[in-house]
One Martini backbone bead per residue (centre of mass of N, CA, C, O) as a GRO file, in nm:
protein
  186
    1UNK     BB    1  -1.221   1.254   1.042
    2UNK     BB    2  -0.970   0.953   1.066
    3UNK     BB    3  -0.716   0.959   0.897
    4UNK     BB    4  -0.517   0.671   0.750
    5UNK     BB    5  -0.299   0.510   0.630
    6UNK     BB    6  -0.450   0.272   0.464
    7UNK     BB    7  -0.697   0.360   0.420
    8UNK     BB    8  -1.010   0.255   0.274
    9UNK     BB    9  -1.226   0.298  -0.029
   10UNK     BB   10  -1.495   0.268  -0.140
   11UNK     BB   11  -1.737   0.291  -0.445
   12UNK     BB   12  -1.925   0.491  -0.676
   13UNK     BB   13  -2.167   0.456  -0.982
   14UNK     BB   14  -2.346   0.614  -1.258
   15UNK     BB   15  -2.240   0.512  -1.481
   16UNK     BB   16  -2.143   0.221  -1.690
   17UNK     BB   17  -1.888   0.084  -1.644
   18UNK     BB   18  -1.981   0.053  -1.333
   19UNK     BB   19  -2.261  -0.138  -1.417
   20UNK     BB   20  -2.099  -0.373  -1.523
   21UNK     BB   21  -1.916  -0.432  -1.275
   22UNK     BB   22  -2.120  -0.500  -1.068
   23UNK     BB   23  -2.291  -0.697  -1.244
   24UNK     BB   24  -2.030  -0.909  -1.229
   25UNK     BB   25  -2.048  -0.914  -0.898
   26UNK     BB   26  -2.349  -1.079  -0.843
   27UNK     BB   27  -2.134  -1.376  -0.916
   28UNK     BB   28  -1.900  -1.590  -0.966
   29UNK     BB   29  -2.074  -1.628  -1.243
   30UNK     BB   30  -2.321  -1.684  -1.447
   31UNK     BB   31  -2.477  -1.927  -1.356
   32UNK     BB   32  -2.557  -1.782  -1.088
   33UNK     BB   33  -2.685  -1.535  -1.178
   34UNK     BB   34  -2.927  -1.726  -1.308
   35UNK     BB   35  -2.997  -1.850  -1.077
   36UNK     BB   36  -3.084  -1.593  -0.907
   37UNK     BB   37  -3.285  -1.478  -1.035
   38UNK     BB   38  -3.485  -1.688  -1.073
   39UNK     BB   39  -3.463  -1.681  -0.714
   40UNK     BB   40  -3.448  -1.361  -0.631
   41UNK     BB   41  -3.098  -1.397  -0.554
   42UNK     BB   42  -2.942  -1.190  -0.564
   43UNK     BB   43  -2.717  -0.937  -0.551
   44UNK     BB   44  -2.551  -0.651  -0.389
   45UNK     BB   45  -2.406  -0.391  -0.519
   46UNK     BB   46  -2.255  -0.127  -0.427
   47UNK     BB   47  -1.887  -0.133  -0.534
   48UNK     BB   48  -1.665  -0.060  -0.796
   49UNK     BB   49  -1.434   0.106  -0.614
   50UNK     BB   50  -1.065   0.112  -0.536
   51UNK     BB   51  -0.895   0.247  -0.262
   52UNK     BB   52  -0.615   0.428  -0.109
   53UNK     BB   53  -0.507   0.632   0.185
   54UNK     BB   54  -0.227   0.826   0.267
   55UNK     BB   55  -0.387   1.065   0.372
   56UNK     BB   56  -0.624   1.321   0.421
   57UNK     BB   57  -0.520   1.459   0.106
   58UNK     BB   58  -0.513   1.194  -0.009
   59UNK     BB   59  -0.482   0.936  -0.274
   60UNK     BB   60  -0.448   0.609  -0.415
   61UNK     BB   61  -0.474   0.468  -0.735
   62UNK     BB   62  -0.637   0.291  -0.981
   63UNK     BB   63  -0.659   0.460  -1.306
   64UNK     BB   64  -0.485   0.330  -1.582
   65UNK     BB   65  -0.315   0.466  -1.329
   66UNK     BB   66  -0.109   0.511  -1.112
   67UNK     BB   67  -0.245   0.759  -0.859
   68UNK     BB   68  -0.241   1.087  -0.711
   69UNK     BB   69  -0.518   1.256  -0.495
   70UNK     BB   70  -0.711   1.398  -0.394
   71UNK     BB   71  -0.973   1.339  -0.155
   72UNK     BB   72  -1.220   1.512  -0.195
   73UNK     BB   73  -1.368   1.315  -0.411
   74UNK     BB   74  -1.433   1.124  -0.214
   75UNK     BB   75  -1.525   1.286   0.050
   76UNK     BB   76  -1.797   1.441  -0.101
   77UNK     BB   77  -1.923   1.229  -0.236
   78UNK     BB   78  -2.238   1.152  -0.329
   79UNK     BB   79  -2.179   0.860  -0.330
   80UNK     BB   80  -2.113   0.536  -0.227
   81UNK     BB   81  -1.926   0.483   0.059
   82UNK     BB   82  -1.681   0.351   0.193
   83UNK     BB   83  -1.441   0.333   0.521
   84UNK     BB   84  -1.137   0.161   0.633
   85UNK     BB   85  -1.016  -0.034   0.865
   86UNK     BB   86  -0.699  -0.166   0.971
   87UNK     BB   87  -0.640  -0.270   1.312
   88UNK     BB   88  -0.356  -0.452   1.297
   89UNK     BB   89  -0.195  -0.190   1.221
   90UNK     BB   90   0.103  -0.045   1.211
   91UNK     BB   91   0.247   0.258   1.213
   92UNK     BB   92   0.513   0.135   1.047
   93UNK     BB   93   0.285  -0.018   0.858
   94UNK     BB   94   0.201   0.301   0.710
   95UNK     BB   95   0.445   0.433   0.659
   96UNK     BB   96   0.523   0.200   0.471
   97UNK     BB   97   0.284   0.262   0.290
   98UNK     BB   98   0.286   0.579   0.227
   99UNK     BB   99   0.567   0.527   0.068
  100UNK     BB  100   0.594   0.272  -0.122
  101UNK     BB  101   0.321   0.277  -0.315
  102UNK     BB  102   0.449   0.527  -0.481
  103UNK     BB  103   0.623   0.329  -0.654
  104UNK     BB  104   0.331   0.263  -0.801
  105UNK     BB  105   0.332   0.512  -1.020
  106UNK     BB  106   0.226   0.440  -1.333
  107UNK     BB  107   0.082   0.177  -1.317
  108UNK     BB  108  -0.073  -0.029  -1.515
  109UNK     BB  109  -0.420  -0.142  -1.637
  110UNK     BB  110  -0.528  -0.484  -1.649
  111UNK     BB  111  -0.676  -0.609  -1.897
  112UNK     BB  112  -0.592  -0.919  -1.918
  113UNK     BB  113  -0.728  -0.955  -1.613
  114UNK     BB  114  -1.023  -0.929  -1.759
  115UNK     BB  115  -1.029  -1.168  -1.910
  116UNK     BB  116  -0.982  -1.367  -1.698
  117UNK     BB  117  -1.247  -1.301  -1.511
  118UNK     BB  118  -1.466  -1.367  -1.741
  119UNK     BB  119  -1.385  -1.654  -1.789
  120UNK     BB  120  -1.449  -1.729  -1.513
  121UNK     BB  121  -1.752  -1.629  -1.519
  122UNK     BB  122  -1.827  -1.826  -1.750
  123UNK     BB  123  -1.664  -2.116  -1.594
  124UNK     BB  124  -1.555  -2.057  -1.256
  125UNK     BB  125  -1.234  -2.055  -1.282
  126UNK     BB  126  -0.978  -1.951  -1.142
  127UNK     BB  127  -0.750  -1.954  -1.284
  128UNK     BB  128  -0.752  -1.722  -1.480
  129UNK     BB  129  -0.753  -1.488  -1.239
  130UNK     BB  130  -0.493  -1.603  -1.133
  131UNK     BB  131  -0.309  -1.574  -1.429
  132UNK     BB  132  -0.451  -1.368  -1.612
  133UNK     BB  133  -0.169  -1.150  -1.630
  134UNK     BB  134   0.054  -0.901  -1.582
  135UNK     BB  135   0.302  -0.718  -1.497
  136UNK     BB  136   0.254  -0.479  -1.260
  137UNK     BB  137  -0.073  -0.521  -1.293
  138UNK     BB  138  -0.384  -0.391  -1.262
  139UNK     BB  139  -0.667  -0.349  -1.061
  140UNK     BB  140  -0.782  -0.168  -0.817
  141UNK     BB  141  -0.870  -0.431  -0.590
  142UNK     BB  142  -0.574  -0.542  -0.616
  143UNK     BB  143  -0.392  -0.358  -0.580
  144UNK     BB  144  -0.512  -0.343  -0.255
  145UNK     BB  145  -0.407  -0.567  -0.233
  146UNK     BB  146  -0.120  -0.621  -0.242
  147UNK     BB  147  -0.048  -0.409  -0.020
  148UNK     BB  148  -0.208  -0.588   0.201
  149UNK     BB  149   0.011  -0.822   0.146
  150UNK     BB  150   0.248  -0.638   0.198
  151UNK     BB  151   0.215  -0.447   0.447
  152UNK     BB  152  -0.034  -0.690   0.616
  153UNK     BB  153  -0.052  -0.971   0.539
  154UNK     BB  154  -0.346  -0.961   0.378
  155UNK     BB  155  -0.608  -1.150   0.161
  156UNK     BB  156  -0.931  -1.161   0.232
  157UNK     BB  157  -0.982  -1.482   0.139
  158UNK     BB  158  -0.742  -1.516  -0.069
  159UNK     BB  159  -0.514  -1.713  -0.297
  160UNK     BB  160  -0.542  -1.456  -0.500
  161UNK     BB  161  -0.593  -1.113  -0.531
  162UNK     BB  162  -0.734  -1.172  -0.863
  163UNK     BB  163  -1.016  -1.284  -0.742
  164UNK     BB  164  -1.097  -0.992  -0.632
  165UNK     BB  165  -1.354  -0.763  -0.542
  166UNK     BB  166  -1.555  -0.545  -0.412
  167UNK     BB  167  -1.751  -0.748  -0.302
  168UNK     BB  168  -1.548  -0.932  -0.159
  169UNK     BB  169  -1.394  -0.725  -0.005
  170UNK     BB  170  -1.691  -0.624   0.174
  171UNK     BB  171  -1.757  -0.901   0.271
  172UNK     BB  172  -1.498  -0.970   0.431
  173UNK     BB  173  -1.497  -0.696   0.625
  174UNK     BB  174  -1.795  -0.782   0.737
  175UNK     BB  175  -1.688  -1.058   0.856
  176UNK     BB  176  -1.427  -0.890   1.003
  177UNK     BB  177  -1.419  -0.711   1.276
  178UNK     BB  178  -1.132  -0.791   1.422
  179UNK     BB  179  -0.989  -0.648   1.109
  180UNK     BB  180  -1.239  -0.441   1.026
  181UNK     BB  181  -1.323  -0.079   1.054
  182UNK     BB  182  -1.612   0.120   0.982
  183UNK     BB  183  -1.525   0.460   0.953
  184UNK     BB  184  -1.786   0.515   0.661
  185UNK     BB  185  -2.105   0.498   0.554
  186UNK     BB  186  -2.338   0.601   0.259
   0.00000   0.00000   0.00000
């Protein structure tokens, strides 16, 4: 498999504290939630965890701070993972995503902005989400965003990274087959 900087990852786990990112991920809402359960129609989410691929034997991922670890652990595991591919980056913004992403290694993660997207799921309301954030701290999928939205200028139909989870991330990515394909999912 030909990886590339800059090519995304989702992942899956049978952890709890996975099952439990999942569950919030099933409605934008709690609202919503419990109207799907009643009919039958809840969101199925396949992944919990999102980082991007340095090279082929690297990964840099938001995991309580970002960090940069052999990319083994991805590519073997037995989860749930699918790896995407933005089309429309270009080698020169692949080098500068590859250089300078390292320099957020070391940042923390986002508590605050758990608050936020938690009270979001529970009101509805958007500015939660996008406004109760720390500065430079991430979740995730938000890192993964705001990445993609400075080296790529991509925001995945969302008007702030901190909306994005990884199911609507996954949902926008198979959405886009013009800008982003699937070149591995198990």
């Amino acid at each position: 498999m030909n990886i590339l900087p800059g090519d995304i990852f989702l992942i899956d786990s049978e952890k709890t504290g996975a099952k439990i990112v999942k569950f919030l991920q099933t409605a934008p809402t709690v609202w919503q939630h419990i109207w799907r359960a009643i009919a039958d129609e809840q969101d199925i989410v396949k992944y919990y965890h999102a980082g991007c691929f340095l090279n082929p034997f690297q990964i840099i991922e938001q995991q309580g701070v970002v960090r940069v670890k052999d990319s083994d652990g991805v590519l073997n595991s037995t989860n749930n993972k699918c790896f995407i591919r933005y089309k429309l980056a270009t080698n020169e913004q692949r080098y500068f995503f590859q250089k300078l992403s390292l320099i957020d290694v070391g940042r923390g993660y986002d508590v605050l902005n758990i608050l936020g997207k938690t009270v979001t799921w529970l009101t509805g309301i958007k500015w939660f989400a996008q406004h109760i954030e720390s500065k430079d701290k991430e979740i995730c999928v938000n890192r993964v965003a705001a990445w993609y939205k400075e080296f790529f200028n991509e925001d995945f139909g969302a008007k702030h990274h901190s909306e994005l989870t990884t199911h609507t991330m996954y949902n926008y990515i198979k959405s886009h087959p013009e800008k982003f394909e699937l070149i591995f999912e198990s």
